[in-house]
C-alpha positions in Angstrom: 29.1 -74.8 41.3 25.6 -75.7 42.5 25.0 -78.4 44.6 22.0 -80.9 43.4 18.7 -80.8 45.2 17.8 -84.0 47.6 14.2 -84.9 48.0 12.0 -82.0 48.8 13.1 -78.4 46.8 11.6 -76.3 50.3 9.8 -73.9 47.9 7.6 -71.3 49.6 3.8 -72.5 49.7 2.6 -70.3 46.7 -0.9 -71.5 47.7 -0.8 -69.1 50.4 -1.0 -66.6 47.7 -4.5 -66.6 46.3 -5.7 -64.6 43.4 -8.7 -64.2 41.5 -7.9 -64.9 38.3 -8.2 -68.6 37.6 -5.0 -69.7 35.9 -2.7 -69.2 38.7 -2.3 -72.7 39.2 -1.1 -73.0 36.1 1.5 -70.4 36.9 2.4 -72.0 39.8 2.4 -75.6 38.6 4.8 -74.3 35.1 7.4 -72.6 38.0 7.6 -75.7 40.0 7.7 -78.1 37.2 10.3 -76.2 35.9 12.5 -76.2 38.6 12.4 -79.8 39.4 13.1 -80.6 35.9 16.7 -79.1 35.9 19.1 -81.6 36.2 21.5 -79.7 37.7 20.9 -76.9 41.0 19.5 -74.1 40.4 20.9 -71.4 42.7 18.6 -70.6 45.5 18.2 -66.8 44.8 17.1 -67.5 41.4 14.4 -69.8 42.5 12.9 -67.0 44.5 13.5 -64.6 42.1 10.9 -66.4 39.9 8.9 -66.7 42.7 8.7 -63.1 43.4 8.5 -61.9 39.5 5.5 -64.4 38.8 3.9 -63.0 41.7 4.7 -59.2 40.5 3.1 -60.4 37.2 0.1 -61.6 39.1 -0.6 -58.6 41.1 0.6 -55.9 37.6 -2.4 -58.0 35.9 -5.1 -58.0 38.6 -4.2 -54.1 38.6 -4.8 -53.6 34.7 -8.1 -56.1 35.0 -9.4 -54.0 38.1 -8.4 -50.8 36.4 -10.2 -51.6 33.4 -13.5 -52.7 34.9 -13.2 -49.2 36.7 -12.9 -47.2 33.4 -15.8 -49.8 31.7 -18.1 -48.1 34.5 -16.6 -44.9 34.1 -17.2 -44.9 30.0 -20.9 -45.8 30.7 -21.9 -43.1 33.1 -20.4 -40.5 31.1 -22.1 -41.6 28.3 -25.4 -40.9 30.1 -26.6 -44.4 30.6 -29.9 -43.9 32.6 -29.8 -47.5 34.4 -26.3 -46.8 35.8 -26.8 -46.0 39.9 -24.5 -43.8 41.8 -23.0 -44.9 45.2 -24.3 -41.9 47.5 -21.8 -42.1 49.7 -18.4 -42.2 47.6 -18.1 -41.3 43.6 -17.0 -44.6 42.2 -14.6 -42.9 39.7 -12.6 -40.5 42.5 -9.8 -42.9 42.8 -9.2 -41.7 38.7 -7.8 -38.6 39.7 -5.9 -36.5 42.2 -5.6 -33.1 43.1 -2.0 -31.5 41.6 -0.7 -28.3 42.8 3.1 -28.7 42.2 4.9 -25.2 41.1 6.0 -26.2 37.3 10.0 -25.8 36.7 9.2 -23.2 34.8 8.0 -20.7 37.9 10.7 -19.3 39.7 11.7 -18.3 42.7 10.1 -14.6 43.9 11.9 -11.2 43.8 13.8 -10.8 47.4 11.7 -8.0 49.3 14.5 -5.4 49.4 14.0 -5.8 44.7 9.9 -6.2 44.4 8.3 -3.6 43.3 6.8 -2.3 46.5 4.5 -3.3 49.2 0.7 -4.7 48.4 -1.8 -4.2 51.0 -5.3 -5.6 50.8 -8.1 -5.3 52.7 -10.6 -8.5 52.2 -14.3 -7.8 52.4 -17.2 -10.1 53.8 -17.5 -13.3 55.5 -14.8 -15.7 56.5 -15.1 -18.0 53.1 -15.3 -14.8 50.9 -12.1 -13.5 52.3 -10.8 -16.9 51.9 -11.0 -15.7 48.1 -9.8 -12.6 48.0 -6.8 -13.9 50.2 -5.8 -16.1 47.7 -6.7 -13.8 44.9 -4.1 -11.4 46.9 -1.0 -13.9 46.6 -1.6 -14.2 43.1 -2.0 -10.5 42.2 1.2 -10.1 44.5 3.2 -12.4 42.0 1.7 -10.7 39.0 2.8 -7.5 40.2 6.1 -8.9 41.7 5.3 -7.2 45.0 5.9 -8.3 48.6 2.6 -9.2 50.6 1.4 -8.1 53.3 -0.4 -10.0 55.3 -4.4 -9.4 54.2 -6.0 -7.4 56.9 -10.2 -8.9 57.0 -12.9 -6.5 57.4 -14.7 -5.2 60.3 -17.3 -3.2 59.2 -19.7 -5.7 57.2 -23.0 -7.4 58.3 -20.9 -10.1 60.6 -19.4 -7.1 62.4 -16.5 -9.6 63.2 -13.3 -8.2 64.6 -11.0 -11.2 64.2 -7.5 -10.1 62.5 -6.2 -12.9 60.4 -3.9 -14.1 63.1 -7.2 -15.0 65.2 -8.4 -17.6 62.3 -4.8 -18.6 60.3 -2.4 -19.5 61.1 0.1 -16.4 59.7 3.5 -18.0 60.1 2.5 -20.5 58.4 1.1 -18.9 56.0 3.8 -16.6 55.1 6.8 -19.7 55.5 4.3 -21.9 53.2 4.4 -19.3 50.1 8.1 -18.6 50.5 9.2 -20.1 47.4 6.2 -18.4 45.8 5.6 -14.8 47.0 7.4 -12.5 49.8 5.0 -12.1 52.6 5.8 -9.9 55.7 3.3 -9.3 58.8 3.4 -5.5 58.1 5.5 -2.5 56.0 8.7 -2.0 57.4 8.5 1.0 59.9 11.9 2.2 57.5 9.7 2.3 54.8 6.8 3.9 56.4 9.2 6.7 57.5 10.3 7.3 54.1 7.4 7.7 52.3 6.2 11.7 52.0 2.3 10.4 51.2 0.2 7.7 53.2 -0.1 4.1 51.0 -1.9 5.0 47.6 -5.7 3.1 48.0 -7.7 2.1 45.1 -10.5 -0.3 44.1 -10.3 -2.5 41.0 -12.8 -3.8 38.9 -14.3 -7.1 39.6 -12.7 -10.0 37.5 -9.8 -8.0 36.2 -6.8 -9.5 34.3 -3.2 -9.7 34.6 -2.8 -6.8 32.3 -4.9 -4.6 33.8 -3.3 -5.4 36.8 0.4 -4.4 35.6 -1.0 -1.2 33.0 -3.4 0.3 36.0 -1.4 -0.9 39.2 2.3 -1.4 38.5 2.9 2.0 37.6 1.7 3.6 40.9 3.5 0.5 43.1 6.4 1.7 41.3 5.7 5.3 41.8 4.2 5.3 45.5 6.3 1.6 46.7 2.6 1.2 48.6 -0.6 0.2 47.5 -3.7 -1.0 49.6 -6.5 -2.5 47.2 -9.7 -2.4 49.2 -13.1 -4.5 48.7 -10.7 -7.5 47.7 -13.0 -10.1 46.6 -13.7 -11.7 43.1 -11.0 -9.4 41.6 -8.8 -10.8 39.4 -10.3 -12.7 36.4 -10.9 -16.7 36.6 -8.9 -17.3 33.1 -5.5 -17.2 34.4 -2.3 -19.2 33.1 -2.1 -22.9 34.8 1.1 -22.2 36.9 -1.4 -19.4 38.2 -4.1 -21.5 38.8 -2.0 -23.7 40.3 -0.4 -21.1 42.8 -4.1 -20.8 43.7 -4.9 -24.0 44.8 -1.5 -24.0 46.8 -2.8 -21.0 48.6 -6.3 -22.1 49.0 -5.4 -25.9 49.9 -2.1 -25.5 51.8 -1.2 -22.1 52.4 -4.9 -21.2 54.7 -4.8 -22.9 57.6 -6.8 -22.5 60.7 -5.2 -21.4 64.1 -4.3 -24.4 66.1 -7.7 -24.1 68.5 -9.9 -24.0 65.4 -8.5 -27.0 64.4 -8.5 -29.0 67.9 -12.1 -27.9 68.2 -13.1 -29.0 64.8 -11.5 -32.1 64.8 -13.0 -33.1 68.7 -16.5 -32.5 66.9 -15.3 -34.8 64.0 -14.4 -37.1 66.2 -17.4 -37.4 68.2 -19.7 -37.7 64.7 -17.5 -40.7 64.1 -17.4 -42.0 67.5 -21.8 -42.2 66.7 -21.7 -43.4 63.0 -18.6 -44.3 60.9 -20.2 -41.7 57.6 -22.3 -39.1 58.4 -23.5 -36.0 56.2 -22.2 -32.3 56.7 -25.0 -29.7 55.6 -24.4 -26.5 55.1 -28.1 -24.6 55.8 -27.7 -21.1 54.8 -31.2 -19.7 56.3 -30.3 -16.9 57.9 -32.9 -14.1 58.7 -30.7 -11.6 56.4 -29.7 -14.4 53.7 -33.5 -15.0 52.9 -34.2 -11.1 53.1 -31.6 -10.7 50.5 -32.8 -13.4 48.3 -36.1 -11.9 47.6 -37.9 -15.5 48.2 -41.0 -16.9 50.2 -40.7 -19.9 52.3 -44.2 -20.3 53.2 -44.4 -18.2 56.5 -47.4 -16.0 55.5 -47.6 -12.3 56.1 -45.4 -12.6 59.4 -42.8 -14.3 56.8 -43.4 -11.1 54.2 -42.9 -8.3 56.8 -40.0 -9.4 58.9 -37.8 -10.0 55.7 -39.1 -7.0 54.2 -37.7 -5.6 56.8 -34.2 -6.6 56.9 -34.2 -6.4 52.7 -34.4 -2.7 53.3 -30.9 -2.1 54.8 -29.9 -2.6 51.5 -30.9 0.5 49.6 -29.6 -0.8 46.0 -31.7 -4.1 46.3 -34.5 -3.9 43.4 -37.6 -5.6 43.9 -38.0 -9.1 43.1 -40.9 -11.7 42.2 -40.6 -14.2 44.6 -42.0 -17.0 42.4 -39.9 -15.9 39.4 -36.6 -16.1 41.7 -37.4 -19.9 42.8 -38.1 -21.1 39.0 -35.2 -19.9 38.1 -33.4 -21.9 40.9 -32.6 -18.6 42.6 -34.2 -19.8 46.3 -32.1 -21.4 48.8 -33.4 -24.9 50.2 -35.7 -25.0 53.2 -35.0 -27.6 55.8 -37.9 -29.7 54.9 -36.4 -29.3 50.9 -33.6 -30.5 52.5 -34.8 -33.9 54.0 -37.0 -34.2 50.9 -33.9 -34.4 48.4 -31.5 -36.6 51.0 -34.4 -39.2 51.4 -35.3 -39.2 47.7 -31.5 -39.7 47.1 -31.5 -42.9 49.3 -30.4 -41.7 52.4 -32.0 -43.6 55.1 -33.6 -42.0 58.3 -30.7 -43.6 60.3 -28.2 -41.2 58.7 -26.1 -38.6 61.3 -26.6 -35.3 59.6 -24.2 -32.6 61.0 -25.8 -28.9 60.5 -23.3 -26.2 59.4 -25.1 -23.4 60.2 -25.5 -19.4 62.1 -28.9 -18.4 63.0 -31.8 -20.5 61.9 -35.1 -18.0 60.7 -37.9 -19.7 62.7 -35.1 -22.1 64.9 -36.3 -25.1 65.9 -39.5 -24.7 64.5 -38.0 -24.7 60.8 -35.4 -27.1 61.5 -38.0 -29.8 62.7 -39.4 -31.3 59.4 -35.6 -32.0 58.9 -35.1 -33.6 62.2 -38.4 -35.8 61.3 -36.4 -37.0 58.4 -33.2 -37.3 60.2 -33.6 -37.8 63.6 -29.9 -37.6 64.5 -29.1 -34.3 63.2 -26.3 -32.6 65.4 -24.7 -28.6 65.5 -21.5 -27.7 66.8 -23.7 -25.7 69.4 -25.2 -29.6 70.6 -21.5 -31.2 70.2 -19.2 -28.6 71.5 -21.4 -27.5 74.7 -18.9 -25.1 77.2 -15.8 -26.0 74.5 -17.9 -23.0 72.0 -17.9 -20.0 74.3 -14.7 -18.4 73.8 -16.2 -18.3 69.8 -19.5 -17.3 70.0 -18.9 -13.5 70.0 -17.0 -14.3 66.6 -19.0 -15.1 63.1 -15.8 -15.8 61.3 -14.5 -18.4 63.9 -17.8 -20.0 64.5 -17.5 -20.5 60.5 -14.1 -21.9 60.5 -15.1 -24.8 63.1 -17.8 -25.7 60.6 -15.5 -25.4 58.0 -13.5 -28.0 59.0 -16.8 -30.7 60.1 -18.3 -30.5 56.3 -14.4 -30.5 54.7 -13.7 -34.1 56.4 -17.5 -35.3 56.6 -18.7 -38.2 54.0 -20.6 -36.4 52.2 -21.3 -33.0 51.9 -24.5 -31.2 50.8 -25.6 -27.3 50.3 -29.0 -25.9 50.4 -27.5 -22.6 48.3 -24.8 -21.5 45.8 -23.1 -19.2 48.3 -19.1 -18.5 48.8 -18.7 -21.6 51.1 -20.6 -24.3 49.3 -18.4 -23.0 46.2 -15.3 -23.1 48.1 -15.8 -26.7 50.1 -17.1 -28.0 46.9 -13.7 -27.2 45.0 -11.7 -28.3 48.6 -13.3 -31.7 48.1 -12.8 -32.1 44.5 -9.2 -31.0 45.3 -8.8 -33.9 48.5 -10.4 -36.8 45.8 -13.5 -35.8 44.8 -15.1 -36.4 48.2 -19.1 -36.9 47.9 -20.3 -33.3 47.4 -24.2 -33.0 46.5 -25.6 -28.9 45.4 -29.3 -28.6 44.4 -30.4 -28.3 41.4 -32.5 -26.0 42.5 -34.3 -24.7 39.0 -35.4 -28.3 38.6 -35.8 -29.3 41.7 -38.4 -26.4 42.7 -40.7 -27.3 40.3 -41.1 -30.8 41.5 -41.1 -29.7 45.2 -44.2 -28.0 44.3 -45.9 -31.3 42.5 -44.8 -33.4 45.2 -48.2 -34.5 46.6 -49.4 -34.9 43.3 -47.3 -38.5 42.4 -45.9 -41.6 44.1 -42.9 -41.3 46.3 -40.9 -43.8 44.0 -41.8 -41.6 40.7 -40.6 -38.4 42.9 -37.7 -40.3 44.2 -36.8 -41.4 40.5 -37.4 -37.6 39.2 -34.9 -36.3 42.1 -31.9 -38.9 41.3 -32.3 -37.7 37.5 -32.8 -34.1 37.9 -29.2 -34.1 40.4 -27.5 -36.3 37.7 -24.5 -33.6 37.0 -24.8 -32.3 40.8 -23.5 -34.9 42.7 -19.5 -34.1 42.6 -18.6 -36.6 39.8 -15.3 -35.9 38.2 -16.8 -35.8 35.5 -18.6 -32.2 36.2 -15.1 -30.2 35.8 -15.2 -28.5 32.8 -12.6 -25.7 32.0 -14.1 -22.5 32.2 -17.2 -23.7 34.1 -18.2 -21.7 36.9 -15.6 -20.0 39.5 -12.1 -21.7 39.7 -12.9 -21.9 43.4 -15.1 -24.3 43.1 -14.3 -25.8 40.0 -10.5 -26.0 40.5 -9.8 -27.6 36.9 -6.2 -27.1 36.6 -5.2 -28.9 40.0 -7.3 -32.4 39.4 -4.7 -34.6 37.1 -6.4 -37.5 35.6 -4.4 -40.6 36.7 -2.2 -42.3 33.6 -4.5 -44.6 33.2 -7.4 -42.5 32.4 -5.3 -40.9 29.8 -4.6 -44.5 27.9 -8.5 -44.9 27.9 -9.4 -41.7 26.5 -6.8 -41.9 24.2 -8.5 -45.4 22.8 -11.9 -43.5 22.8 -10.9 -40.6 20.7 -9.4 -43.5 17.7 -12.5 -45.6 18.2 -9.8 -48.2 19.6 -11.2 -51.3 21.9 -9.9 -51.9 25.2 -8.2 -54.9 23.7 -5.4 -52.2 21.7 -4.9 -50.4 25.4 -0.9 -50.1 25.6 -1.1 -50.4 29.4 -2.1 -53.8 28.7 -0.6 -54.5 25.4 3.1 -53.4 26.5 3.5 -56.0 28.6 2.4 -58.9 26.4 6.5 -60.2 25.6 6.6 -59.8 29.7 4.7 -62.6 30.1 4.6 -64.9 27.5 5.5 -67.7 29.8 1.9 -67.3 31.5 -0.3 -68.0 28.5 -3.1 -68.9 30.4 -3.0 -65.5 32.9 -2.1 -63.3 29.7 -5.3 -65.1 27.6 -7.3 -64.3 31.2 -6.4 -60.8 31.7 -7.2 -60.1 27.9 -10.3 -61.9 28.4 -11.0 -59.5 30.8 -9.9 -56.1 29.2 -11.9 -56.7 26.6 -15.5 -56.8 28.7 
């Protein structure tokens, strides 16, 4: 039996509580009155049961009405309204999605080593980030074939002339303990094996983009017949249209599996920490203007006939190179960004001349010379070479590490913007999708090159206008992934889930339903029928 109440019925102050949907008075006036109209005790745990499920009901709702204003913004920038302005620092509509690499139940375990079908060796080609690919395209190709890995050896011979092993810039146990439910990896072929075989590892080069099938009609049948295979110039081979648990095994090897040796990563994360220590946000840029990267490009920057010569120059260690217009190759949005480009589109964007800019970067054509009409812009620009002083030494003699350390800057900075289209600004763009569609901005350069040109000839506020609606769609909205679109590495479509929510919504949209016939909200209408008032709000507010 209960025992009555005397006086005072010591129920918590729910005033504490505030909320900001009016109402809640009412909800808190129809618990109390209720209580003290019993004429018998209530028992005490029932009291603050209702206490505690009102409040539940409160915060489920304020969830809904926050959600919904969210997606209300959301419907009205993808519909392309003109008047709607970007945050430049964060995408509004990130927190709508999140990156999703789980193996499906459907993907088994691999083959033990002593039952694959032989060894896969691969020999990655170019610089750090377009290893990074071929890396990943190696674990995949490795499942396909149901071979055992071994670990990717990175080349030595290319323009970098770097002579890091992959040990020197991943960490390899973790690489291989990371994948173990995935693919076999092993450091190197079992000397057994080795001894066995009467002819060295078979080596072959397959076409660029190939498919699963080719894979298991062209390279199966000499794994099984040799056990060894090396696959050399491994980059951008295997095909972007794979099955989603092998898109997924991707991303798990791309945004898990590669991870930097632990000095990379101290170093990195001392030069984050000292861009936060000066600014709270600050912008990563990664400046590709390299002496050989302009040479290979076939464009002008403005240098005159010095300009012409030395890059003419450099263009001819590459035999196969054809000749190319210069002007034709920046109107078709071909040119990489100067510096002062650079500070041009960041300030027409809105980003004030107090902004920290950290410069990703290897050698600068013209140094400081070229990078000064960006520092007039940004005063407080910053390089690992200015942040890391003495720390950088034991790196410098190494391209791929110096890469890594800026690697990890632009993958944590605020935002993070590309003067080019090259294998990192591909690969940070799809990291940052990935880790919640961090603030990635990419030129549009075809646009944007014509306007460079006429910028003298208008108002900074028409020019500034003109820049925010020619990089509408190249800002790192969600809303830019598109199946199919561009390489998986930077467009990693079938690893960014759309939150429930998101699903309801579009689900209304495609019916022509109103936010009013939402189940997310209309499911928990008999919930809460004793909170007219709240239930009348909240529906007052879904429907805006």
């Amino acid at each position: 039996m209960g025992v009555e109440f005397q006086g005072n019925l010591n129920l918590p102050d729910l005033s504490k509580f505030s909320s900001p949907i009016p109402g809640l008075a009412s909800a808190k006036k129809w618990i109390r009155q209720s209580c003290v109209s019993q004429k018998r005790a209530t028992p005490r745990y029932l009291i603050f049961g209702s206490v505690l499920f009102a409040l539940g009901l409160i915060s489920l709702f304020t969830g809904h009405i926050a959600s919904d204003i969210e997606w209300s913004k959301f419907r009205r920038y993808r519909r392309g309204a003109t008047h709607y302005n970007i945050d430049i620092w964060k995408s509004d509509f990130a927190k709508l999605y999140y990156g999703c690499s789980d193996r499906s139940p459907n993907f088994g375990r691999p083959v033990p080593e002593n039952k694959s079908n032989g060894y896969l060796l691969i020999a990655a080609s170019g610089g750090l980030n377009q290893q990074r690919t071929g890396i990943t395209d190696a674990v995949v190709v490795a499942r396909i074939l149901n071979a055992t890995l071994v670990v990717p050896e990175l080349d030595h011979h290319s323009f970098w002339k770097d002579e890091s092993d992959f040990a020197n810039i991943f960490d390899v146990n973790w690489f291989i303990s990371s994948l173990e439910k995935d693919v076999i990896v092993v450091k190197r072929v079992p000397d057994k094996v080795m001894r066995s075989m009467e002819k060295p590892p078979y080596t072959m080069r397959v076409p660029r983009r190939s498919t699963p099938e080719y894979y298991l009609d062209q390279v199966l049948p000499i794994l099984l017949r040799r056990n060894v295979v090396q696959l050399t110039k491994f980059d951008y081979r295997l095909t972007n249209e794979l099955d989603e648990d092998l898109q997924k095994l991707r991303c798990r090897v791309n945004y898990h599996a590669l991870t930097f040796t632990k000095p990379l990563r101290l170093l990195g994360q001392k030069l984050l920490k000292k861009m936060r220590k000066m600014s709270s946000r600050f912008i990563a840029v990664h400046l590709r203007f390299e002496p050989d990267m302009l040479a290979f490009s076939g464009c002008y920057f403005g240098g005159g006939e010095k300009e012409r010569n030395e890059l003419r120059k450099i263009r001819q260690r590459w035999e196969t190179l054809p000749d190319l217009d210069a002007e034709g190759e920046r109107s078709r949005g071909k040119c990489p960004l100067s510096p002062y480009e650079v500070g041009l589109l960041l300030r027409a964007l809105g980003f004030g001349n107090d902004t920290y800019l950290y410069i990703a970067s290897g050698e600068i054509y013209g140094g400081e010379e070229t990078l000064r009409p960006l520092r007039e812009f940004f005063p407080n620009l910053y390089t690992k070479e200015t942040l890391a002083g003495e720390n950088l030494k034991p790196f410098l003699s190494f391209s791929s590490r110096l890469a890594a350390i800026d690697y990890i800057v632009c993958e944590d900075s605020d935002v993070f913007v590309t003067n080019n289209n090259g294998n990192m600004a591909k690969i940070l763009a799809g990291r940052r999708r990935f880790m919640g569609h961090k603030r990635t901005i990419r030129p549009n350069a075809k646009k944007l090159s014509a306007l460079f040109k006429a910028r003298n000839k208008m108002e900074w506020a028409m020019f500034a206008k003109k820049v925010k609606l020619h990089q509408r769609g190249f800002m790192g909205e969600p809303d830019e992934m598109r199946p199919g679109r561009g390489d998986f590495h930077e467009y990693p479509y079938s690893c960014i889930c759309q939150k429930p929510v998101m699903q309801q919504i579009e689900l209304g949209e495609q019916f022509s339903l109103g936010p009013q016939d939402i189940p997310s909200l209309k499911n928990n209408t008999i919930a809460v029928e004793s909170f007219p008032r709240l239930l009348a709000k909240a529906r007052k507010y879904s429907k805006r």
